[in-house]
Structures are given as C-alpha cells and as structure tokens.
C-alpha positions as CSV (number, residue, x, y, z in Angstrom):
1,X,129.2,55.6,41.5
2,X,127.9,59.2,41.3
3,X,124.5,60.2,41.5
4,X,123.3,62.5,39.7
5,X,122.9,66.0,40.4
6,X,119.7,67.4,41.1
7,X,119.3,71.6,39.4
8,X,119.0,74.1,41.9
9,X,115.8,75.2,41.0
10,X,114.5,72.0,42.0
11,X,116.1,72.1,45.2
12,X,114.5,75.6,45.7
13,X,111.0,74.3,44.6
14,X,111.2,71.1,47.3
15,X,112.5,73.4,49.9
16,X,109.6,76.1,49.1
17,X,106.6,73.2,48.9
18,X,107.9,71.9,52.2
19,X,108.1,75.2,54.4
20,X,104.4,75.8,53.0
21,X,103.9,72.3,54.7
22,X,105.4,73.1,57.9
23,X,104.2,76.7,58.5
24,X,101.0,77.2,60.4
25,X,100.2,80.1,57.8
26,X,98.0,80.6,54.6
27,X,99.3,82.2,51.5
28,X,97.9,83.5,48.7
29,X,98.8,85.2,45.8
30,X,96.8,87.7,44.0
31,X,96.8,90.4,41.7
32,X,97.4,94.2,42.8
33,X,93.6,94.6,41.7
34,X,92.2,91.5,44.3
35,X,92.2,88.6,42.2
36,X,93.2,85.0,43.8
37,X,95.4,83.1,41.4
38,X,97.1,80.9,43.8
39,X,97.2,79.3,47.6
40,X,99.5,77.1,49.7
41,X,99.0,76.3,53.0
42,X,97.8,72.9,54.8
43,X,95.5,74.4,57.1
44,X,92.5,73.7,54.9
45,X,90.0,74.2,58.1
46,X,90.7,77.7,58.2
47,X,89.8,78.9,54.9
48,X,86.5,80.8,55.1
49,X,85.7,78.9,51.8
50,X,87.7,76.1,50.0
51,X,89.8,76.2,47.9
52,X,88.0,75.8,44.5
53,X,85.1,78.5,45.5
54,X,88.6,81.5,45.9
55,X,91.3,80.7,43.1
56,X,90.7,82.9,40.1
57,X,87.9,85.1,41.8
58,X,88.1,88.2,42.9
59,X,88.3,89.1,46.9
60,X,84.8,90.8,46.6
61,X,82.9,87.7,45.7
62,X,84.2,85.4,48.0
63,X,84.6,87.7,51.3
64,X,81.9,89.6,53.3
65,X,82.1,93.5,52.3
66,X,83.4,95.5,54.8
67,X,86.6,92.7,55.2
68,X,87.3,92.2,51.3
69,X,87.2,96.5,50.9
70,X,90.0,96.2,53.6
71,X,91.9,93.5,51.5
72,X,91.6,95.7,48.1
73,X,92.6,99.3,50.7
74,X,95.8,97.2,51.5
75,X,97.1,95.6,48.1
76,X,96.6,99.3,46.5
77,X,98.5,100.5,49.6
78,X,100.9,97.8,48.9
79,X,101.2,98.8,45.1
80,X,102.2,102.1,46.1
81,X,105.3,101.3,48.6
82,X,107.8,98.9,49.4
83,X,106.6,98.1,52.7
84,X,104.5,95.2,54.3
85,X,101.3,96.2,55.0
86,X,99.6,94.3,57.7
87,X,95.8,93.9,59.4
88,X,93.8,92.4,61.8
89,X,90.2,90.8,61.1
90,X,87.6,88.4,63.0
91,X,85.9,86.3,60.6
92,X,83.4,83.1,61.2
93,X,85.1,80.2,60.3
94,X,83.0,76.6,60.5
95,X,80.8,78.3,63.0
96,X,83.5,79.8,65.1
97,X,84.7,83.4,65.4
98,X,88.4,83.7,64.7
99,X,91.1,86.3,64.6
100,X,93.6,86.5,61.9
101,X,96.6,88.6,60.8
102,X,96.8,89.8,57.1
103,X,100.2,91.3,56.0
104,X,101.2,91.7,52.3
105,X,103.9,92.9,50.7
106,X,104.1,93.6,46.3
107,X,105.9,91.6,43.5
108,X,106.2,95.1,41.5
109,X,107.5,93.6,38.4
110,X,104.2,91.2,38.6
111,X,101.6,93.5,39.6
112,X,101.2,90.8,42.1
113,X,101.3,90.5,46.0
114,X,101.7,87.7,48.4
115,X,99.7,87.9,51.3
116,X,100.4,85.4,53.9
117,X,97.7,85.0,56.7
118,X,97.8,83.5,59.9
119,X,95.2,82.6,62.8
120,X,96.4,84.1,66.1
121,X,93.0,83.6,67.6
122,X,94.6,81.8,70.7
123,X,96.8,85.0,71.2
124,X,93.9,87.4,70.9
125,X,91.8,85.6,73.5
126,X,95.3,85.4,75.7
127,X,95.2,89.2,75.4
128,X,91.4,89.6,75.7
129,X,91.9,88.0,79.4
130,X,95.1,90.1,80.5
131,X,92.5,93.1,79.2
132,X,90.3,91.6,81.9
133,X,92.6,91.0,84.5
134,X,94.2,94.6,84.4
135,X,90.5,96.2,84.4
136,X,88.0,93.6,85.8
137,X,87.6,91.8,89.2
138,X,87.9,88.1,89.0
139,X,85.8,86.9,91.6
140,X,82.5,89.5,91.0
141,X,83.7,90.6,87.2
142,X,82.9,94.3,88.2
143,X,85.3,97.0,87.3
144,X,88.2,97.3,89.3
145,X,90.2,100.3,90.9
146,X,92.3,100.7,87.7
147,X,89.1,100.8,85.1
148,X,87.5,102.7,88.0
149,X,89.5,105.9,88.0
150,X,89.4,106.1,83.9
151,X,85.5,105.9,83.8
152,X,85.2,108.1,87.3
153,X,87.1,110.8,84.7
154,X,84.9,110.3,81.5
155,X,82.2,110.7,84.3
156,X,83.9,114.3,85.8
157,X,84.5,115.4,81.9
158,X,81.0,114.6,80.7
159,X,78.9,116.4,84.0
160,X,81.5,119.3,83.1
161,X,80.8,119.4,79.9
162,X,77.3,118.9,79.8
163,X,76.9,121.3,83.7
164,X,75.4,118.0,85.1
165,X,76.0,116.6,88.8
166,X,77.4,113.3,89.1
167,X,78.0,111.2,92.7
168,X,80.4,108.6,94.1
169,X,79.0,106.3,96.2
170,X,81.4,104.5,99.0
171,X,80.1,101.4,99.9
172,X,81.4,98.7,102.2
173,X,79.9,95.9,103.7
174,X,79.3,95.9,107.9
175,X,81.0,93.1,109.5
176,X,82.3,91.1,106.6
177,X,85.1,90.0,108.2
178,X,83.1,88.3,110.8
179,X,81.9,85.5,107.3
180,X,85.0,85.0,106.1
181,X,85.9,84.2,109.8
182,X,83.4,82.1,110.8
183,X,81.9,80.8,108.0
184,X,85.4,80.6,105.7
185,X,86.6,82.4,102.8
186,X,84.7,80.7,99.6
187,X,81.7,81.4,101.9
188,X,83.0,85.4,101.9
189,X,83.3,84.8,98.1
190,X,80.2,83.8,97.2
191,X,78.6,86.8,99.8
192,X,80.9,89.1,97.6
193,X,79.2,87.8,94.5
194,X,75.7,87.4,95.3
195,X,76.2,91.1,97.1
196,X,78.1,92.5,94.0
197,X,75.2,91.3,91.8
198,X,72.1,92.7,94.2
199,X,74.0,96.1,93.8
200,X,73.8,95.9,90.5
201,X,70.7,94.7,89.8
202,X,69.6,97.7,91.4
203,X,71.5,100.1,89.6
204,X,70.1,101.6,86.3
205,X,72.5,100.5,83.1
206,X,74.4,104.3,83.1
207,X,75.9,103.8,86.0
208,X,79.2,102.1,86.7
209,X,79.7,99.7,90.0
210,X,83.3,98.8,90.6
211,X,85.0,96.5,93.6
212,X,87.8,98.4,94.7
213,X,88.6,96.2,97.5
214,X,88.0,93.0,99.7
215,X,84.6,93.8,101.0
216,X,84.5,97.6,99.4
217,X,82.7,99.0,95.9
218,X,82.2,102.4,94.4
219,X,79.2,103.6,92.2
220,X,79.6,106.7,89.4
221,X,76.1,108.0,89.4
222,X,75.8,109.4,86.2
223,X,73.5,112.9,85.4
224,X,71.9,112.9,89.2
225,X,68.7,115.0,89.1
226,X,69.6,116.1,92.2
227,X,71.1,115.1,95.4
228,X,68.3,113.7,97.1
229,X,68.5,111.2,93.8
230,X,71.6,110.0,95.5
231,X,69.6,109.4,98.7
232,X,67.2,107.2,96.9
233,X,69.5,105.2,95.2
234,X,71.6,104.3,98.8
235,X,68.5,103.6,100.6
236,X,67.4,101.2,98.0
237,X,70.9,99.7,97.7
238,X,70.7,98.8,101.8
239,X,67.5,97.7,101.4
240,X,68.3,95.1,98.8
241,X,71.7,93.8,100.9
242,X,69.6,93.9,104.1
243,X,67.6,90.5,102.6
244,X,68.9,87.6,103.8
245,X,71.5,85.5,101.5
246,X,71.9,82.0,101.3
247,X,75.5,80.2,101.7
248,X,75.1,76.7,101.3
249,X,72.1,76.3,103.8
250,X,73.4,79.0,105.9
251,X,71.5,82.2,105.6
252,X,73.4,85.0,106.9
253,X,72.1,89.0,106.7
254,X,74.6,91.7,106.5
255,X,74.1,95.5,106.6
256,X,76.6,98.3,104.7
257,X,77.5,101.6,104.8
258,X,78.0,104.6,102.4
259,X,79.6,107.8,101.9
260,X,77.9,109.8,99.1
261,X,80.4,112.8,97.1
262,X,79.0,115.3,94.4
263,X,80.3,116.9,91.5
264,X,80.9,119.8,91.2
265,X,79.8,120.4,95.3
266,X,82.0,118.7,97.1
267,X,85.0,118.4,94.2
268,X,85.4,118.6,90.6
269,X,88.4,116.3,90.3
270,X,87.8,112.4,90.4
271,X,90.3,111.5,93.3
272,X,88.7,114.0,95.6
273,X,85.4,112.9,94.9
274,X,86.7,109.3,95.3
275,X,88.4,110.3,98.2
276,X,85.8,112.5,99.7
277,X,82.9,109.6,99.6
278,X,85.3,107.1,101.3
279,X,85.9,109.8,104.0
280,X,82.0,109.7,104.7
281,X,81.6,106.3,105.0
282,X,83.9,106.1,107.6
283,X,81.7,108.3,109.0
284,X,78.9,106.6,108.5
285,X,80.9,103.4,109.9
286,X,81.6,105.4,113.2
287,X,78.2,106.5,113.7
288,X,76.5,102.9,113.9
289,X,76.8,101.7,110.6
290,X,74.1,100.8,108.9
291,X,73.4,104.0,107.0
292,X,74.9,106.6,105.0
293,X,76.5,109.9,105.0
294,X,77.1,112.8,102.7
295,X,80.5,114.2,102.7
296,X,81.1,117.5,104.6
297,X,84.2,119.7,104.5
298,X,84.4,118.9,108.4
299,X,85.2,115.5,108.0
300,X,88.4,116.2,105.8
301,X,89.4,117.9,108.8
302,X,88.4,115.5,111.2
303,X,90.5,112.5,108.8
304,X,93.6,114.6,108.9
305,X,93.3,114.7,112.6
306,X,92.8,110.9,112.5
307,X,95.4,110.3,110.8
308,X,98.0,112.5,112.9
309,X,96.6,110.4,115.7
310,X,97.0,107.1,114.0
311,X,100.7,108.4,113.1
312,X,101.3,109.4,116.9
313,X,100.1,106.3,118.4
314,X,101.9,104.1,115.8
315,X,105.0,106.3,116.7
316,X,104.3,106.0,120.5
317,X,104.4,102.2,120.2
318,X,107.2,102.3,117.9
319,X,109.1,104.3,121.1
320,X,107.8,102.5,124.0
321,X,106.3,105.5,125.3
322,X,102.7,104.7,126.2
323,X,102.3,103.9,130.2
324,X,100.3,101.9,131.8
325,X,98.3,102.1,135.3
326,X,96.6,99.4,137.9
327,X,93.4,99.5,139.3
328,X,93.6,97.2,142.0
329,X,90.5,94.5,142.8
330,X,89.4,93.8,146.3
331,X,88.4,91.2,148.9
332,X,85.8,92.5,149.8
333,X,85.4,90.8,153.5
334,X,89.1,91.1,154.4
335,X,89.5,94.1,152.2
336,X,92.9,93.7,151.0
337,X,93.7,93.9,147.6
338,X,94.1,90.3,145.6
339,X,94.5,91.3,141.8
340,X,95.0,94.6,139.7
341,X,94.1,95.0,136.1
342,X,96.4,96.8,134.0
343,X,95.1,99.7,132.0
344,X,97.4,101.1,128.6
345,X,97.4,104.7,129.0
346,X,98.6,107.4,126.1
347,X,100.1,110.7,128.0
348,X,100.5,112.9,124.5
349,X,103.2,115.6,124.3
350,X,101.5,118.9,125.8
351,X,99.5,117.3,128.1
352,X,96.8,116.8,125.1
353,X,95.6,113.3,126.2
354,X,93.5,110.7,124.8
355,X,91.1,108.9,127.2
356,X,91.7,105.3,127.3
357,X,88.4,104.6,125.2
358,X,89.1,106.8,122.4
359,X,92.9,105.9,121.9
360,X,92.0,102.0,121.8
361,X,89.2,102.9,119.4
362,X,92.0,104.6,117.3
363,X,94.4,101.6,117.6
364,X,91.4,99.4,116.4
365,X,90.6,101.3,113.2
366,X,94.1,101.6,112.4
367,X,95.2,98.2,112.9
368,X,97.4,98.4,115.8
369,X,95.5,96.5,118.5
370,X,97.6,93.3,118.3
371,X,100.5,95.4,118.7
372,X,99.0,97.2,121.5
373,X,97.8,94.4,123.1
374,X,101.6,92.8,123.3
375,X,102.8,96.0,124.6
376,X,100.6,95.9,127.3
377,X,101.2,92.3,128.0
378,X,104.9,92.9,128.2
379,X,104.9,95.8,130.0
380,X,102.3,94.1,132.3
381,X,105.1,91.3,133.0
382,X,108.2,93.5,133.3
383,X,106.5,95.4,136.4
384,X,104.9,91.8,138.1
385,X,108.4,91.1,138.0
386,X,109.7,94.3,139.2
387,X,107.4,93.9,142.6
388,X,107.7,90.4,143.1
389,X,111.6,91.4,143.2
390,X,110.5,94.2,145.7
391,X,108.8,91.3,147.7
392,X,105.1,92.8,146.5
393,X,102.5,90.2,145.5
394,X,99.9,92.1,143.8
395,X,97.9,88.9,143.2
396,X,96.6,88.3,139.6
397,X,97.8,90.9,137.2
398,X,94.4,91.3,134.4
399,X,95.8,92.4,131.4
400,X,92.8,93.2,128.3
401,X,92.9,91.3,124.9
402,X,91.5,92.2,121.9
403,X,90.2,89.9,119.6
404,X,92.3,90.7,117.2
405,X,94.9,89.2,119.8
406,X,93.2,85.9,120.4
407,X,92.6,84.7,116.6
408,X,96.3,84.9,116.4
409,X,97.1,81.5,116.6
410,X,100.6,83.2,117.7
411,X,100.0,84.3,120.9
412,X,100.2,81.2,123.3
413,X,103.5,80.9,122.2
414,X,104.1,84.3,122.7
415,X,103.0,84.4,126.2
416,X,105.1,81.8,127.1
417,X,108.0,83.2,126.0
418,X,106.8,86.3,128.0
419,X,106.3,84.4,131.2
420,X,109.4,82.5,130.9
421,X,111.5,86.1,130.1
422,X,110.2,87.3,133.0
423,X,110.1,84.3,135.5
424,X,106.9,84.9,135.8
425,X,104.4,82.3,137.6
426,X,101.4,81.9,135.5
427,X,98.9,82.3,137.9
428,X,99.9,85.2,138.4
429,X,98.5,86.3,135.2
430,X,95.4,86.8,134.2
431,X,93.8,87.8,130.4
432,X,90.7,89.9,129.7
433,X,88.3,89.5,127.0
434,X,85.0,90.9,126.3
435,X,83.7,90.1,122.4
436,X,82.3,86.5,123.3
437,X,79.9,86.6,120.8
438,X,82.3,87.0,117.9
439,X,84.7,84.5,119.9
440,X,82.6,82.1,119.9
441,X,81.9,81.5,116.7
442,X,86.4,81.3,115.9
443,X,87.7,78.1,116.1
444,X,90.8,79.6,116.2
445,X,90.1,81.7,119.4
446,X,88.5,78.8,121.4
447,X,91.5,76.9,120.6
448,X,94.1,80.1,121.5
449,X,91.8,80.7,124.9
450,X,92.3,76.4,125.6
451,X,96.1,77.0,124.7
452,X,96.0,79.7,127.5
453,X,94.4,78.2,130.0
454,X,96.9,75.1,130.0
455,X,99.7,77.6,130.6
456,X,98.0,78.2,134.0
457,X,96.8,81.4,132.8
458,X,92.9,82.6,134.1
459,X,90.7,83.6,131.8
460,X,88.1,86.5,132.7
461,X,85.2,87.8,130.8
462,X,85.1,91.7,131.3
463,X,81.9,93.7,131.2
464,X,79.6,90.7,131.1
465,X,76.1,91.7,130.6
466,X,76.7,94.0,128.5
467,X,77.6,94.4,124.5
468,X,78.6,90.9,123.0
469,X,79.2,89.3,126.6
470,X,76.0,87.2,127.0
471,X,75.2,84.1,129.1
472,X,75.0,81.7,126.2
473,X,78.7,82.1,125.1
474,X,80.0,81.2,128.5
475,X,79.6,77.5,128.1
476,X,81.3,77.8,124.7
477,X,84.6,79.2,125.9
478,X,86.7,78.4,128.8
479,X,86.2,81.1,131.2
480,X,87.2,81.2,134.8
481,X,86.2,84.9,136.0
482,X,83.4,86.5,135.7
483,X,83.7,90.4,135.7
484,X,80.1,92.1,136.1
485,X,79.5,95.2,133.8
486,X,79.6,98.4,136.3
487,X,76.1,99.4,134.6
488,X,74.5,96.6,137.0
489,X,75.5,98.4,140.2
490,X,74.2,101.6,139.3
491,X,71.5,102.5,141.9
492,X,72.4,99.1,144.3
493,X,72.0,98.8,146.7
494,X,69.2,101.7,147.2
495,X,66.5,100.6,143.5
496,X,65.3,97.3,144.3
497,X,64.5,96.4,141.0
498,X,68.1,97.1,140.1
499,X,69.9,94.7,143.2
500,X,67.8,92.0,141.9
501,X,69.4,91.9,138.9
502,X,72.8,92.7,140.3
503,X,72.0,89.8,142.3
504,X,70.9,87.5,139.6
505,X,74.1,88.2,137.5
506,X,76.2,87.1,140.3
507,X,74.1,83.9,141.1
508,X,74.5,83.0,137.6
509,X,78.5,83.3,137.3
510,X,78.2,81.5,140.7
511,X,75.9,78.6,139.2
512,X,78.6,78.5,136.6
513,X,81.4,77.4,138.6
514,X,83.6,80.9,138.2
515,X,84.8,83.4,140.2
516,X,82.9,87.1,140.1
517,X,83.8,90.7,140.3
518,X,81.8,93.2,140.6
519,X,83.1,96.2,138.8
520,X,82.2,100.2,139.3
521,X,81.9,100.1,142.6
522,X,82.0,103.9,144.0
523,X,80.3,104.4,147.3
524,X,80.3,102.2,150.8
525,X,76.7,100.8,150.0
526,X,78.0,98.8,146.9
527,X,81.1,97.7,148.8
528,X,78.7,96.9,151.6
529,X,76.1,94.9,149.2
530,X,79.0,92.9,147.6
531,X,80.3,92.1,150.8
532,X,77.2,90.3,152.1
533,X,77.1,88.3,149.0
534,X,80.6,86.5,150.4
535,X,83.8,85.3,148.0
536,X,82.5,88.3,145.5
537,X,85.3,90.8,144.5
538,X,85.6,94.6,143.8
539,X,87.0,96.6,141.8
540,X,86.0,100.5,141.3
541,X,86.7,104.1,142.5
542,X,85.5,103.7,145.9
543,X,88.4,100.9,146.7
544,X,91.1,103.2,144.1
545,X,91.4,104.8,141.1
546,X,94.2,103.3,139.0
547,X,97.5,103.7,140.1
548,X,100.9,104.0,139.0
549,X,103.3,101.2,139.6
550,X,104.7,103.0,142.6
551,X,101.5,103.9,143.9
552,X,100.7,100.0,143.8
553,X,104.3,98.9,145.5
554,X,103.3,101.4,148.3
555,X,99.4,100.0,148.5
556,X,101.2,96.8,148.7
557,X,104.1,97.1,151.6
C-alpha cells in the first residue's frame, strides 16, 4: 500500500512551527513602520506583556519610550539596507531585570521585518562578573592594580587639566604576616576586610581606594587643597586602623605605614607617582613603622642603591662567595675555649663592605634569609668537619637562624641531611634563635625547634633580654642555652645597680634548667665577674674577636 504524499509546503510549515518550539528565541513580525502582526515563540514568561495586549499594536504603545524609539531607529535602519541590525536592552520582566538581544533583518517586498529576540541575561551577568574579576578584588571588592592604573590616569589628566594637586597614598599594614601566621589565613581575610572597609569609611566619596596586594592598598586623593591635606587624611587613616578589630573573639590591633606622592611635585606621570609613594613607605617601614613619609628625591637614590645591594647579595649567594668567621665562647674557670658561633660575613668587591647587621637586614627585606641561613649552616658543617679532620674539636659550633628558617617545616630534614653529608655528630651543633616572641606563637616553629632538638641538636636563645627574647616564651619553646644580651654587662662589674641585674638574668636561666652565656664581654672585670658565678660561659672581645677558620685551627692546636 502507498501512503499518500504529503505537499511540500506542508512539510515546510511543520518543520517551521516546530523549530519555533525548539528555539529558546521570540519572534515577531512587524511592519517597517513598528506595528506587531505576528509572534511565535514558547517562552511566554518573557514577553514584557502577553500576547493579546502586543499583536496588531504598534511598538510605542506597548513598550516603555526610550526602548520602543530604539525598536522604530532599527526597523527604518533595516528598511534602508540589507543587513541585520542588532541591539541590546535591559527591560523588567515579572519583576526581574533582564537583558535581551534584538536583531532584525527586512522582508523588502512586504515592507515587513522579522525581529527575533533572545534573553541572554545569564551571559550578561557571566560577563558582568569577568568585568569584576579583571578590575575588582574578590575578597575586599576594592579596585584592583589593573582598575588602579586607569583611574590613577583620569586622576593625572584631570589635576593637569584643571592645575590641581592630586596624591597617592601607599599604604600597608605593619606585621600582617604575623595574623595570617598565628591566627590563620580566613582570620588574615577578614582583618583585610574589616581594614579595607575602615579605610574607606574614612575616605570622602572622590577618592578611589584600591588593594594592590596581600596586605597593601593605594589611595588617589583627588583635588588636595594642599599637601598638608594629605597629612590629615594619613593621620586619620592610622588612627581609625589603630582601633582594635575583632576576629572571632580574638581582638587583635595592628598599625600601618604610608608613603604620600604629589602631583605635579614629585611626578606628573601615574607610575612614578605610584612608584614614588611605595618608595616612602618603605621608608616609613624602615624608620619604625607606624607613621608616614612624604617622598623625597633622596629616596629614589637610596632604592636604586638597595636594589644593587639586594642584586649583589643575591649574586654573592648565587656564587658562594660570602665568608664566614668564629667567635669563639669560653670557660671561663679553665679558660679554654668550648664553642664558637659562626658569623656570615659579606667582603664586597673594593673593599666596600657591609657590616654584618646591615647586610642581614638587606637579606631580610629582600627575601633571602632562608637562603642565607642554609648557607651559613652548610658552610658552618663543611669547616666542623674540616677541623675535626685536623684533630680540632672546637666544641659546639652556634650557627644563627632566622625565623624565616624555622617556620619551614623543611629544615629538620634538611639538617639532617647536612649532618649526615658531613659526618657530623650532632652535638656538635648548635642553632641560634632570637624572635621568641613571634616563635612562640607558630605552631610550626615549636614543632621545627622539637624536630631539632631530637636530632641531638642544642638550642640557644641569643640576646635574651632584649627585643622579642623575654622570660615568658622560654617555657613555651624548648631551649637549652641561654645567651645573655651584651647590653646587661655594660658597666659590671663597677654599677651596682647594673650587676644585680646581670646577676638576676643569669639566676633566672639557671632556675630554668639551661646553660648561660654571658655575651660582650670586653675587659678582665666582666671575665672576672662571670667567673665567680661558676659553670657561666663567655663570649666577647676581651676572650677574641671572630676569627677565620685558620685563626681558630691555630687557637685550637
């Protein structure tokens, strides 16, 4: 049997009704004039109106103004040409703001068009957010360093154009680190948040605040009166982030410090001005924190020098050519030496030397005291071994640890493979430390220091008394040395006042179960007054300067 066959035009007119079915799109066709004669489309809940209150009326009585005078624009555009012309619109739909795409294209021999619309309002919020993410913080929802430098130039054009001043303000929070350490990092989060929001609160609506880094934001002071304006405004900004701030029951206070540029001043280009205000805060940084600085031409020359230094002493490690001396410590009752501590020394080309204090400094602020710290530790163990070869026995070898060093939960490890490269007994070794406070409070460096210890390594506290080394972090870490501050032998044995104290300090590292020694020791008195006070060591210029290795296998024969 054969069936009957079915005209092509109905075919077309099944095939037509049931892609209007599956498409997500609205269609309507109107005259070129703005009349709706006819819709398809299943997606009923998007029509701003239904269908019965649109078909056979024109665009202007059933859309708001401003949208149906874009609808009439584009079908007369459309009349005119052969091409699909296409626009955007948000219109309120059941309550809701929605974006839609319009493109119609003419039926010329109709003086009709087709205009088929479709809801991307998905995709527009999809784009909204990767608008957000390429120029807005996610955790604070500031500006960020991208959105920075294009309002930082609107800034720059408009005080040019108008013969204003403007400022940049550097700002970046003292110690932050020291939160996300001890407190974790969604505490550090929501100190970035509530801190992002007190600077802004306090900031009039003209100005723009922006987070440029982890614990670092920048200000565009708009149309400053004058520069002491800028002074105001960074005084009240420390003022309101010196209040306390809550973090789930904890209440921690934290300080900053700024570096304050000027247009036209300092610079009249916004990456010098940007650049110039972070140059003063370092400065502010290096001179106590806490406070803030103006920029000065002299500290562009002072960062260029710190950075040629940074570069030298990165390239000095990079060539093993830092040295390192030994001052030795002393018995004082049989006095022979029992210990030396090793001391990183930087001998720069021309005989233009760093003193020991300035060049770790450096190595802090640049990031290169771990890697400091396992040069000296190695270099420390290659010359134990070389005397012990030579049938020296220098005692315990001290070598200093920053605390960069012992949150690394690395190191143990590390020093074990150290001792073992070298054959190295581990009582021979000995490691320094001197930030208790901040240790203290690290999980991860209590842990590292208990690691060390059941290597058979010592662990001494250096400088106690003064700084962060206090008596109440003793019990929290597991020292074994106590090394007295050489500011507590100043005037002992001769001010009274002062060898009470002296003596105090070593009855209290006594009381506590560890061995002391009593650094700075520089005259026959002080060795005299330690030596009464029996099992106390010495270490300081009047016993020996530090040595070179030689110097030490020769003290040592």
């Amino acid at each position: 049997m054969t069936l009957p066959r079915i005209p092509a035009q109905y075919l077309q007119v099944d095939f037509l009704n049931a892609l209007f079915e599956a498409m997500p799109d609205l269609y309507f066709l109107l005259t070129l004039d703005g009349v709706i004669e006819d819709f398809r489309g299943r997606q009923l809940d998007q029509l701003f109106v239904p269908p019965e209150a649109f078909l056979g009326h024109h665009v202007a009585d059933v859309l708001p103004e401003e949208l149906a005078a874009q609808f009439v624009q584009a079908l007369a555009e459309a009349g005119h040409s052969n091409e699909v012309i296409s626009f955007e619109y948000q219109l309120t739909v059941r309550g809701a703001k929605a974006w839609f795409e319009a493109r119609i294209t003419a039926l010329h021999d109709h003086q009709q068009a087709v205009c088929v619309v479709r809801n991307f309002t998905e995709l527009h919020e999809a784009r909204q957010q990767l608008e957000s993410m390429a120029h807005y913080d996610a955790l604070t929802g500031l500006a960020n360093r991208a959105l920075l430098d294009k309002l930082l130039e609107q800034s720059v054009r408009s005080a040019r154009r108008n013969n204003q001043r403007m400022g940049v303000m550097f700002i970046d929070l003292d110690r932050f680190k020291d939160v996300n350490d001890t407190l974790g990092h969604a505490a550090g989060d929501r100190l970035l948040k509530l801190a992002s929001e007190r600077l802004q609160g306090t900031l009039r609506e003209s100005d723009t605040l922006a987070r440029v880094g982890g614990d670092e934001f920048v200000v565009v002071l708009d149309d400053l009166e004058s520069i002491d304006s800028a002074s105001g405004v960074a005084r009240k900004l420390m003022d309101d982030l010196c209040a306390p701030f809550d973090l789930a029951g904890t209440e921690v206070v934290i300080s900053c410090s700024i570096g304050i540029s000027i247009f036209p001043d300092d610079a009249e280009s916004a990456s010098h001005l940007l650049s110039y205000a972070d140059t003063a805060m370092y400065r502010a940084k290096q001179q106590g924190r806490n406070d803030w600085r103006f920029y000065t031409a002299d500290m562009t020359r002072a960062a260029v020098e710190h950075l040629a230094l940074v570069e030298a002493l990165r390239t000095a490690l990079d060539e093993n050519s830092l040295t390192q001396l030994y001052q030795p410590q002393y018995d004082c009752n049989t006095g022979l030496p029992v210990g030396v501590e090793a001391l990183a020394r930087w001998a720069r080309p021309g005989g233009n030397n760093l003193g020991p204090r300035r060049f770790i400094t450096l190595a802090e602020q640049a990031g290169l005291a771990r890697r400091l710290d396992r040069w000296s530790l190695q270099a420390a163990c290659k010359q134990l071994r070389s005397w012990l070869e030579e049938a020296h026995d220098p005692g315990r070898v001290s070598v200093n640890l920053s605390i960069h060093s012992l949150t690394d939960d690395t190191l143990p490890e590390a020093m074990e493979a150290v001792l073992r490269e070298y054959a190295i007994p581990p009582h021979h070794l000995q490691v320094e430390i001197k930030e208790l406070a901040l240790l203290s409070e690290r999980p991860a460096a209590k842990d590292c220091l208990q690691a060390l210890i059941s290597l058979g390594i010592d662990i001494a506290v250096d400088d106690f008394g003064s700084g962060y080394a206090a008596l109440e972090y003793l019990r929290a870490l597991p020292v074994t040395t106590l090394k007295i501050d050489a500011a507590f032998m100043h005037g002992v044995p001769a001010d009274e006042e002062q060898t009470i104290i002296a003596n105090t300090v070593i009855a209290m590292g006594r009381a506590l179960g560890m061995s002391v020694v009593a650094k700075g020791i520089e005259s026959a008195e002080q060795a005299d007054f330690i030596r009464h006070q029996h099992g106390v060591q010495g270490q300081g210029y009047y016993f020996s300067r530090p040595l070179n290795p030689e110097q030490v296998g020769a003290l040592l024969d």
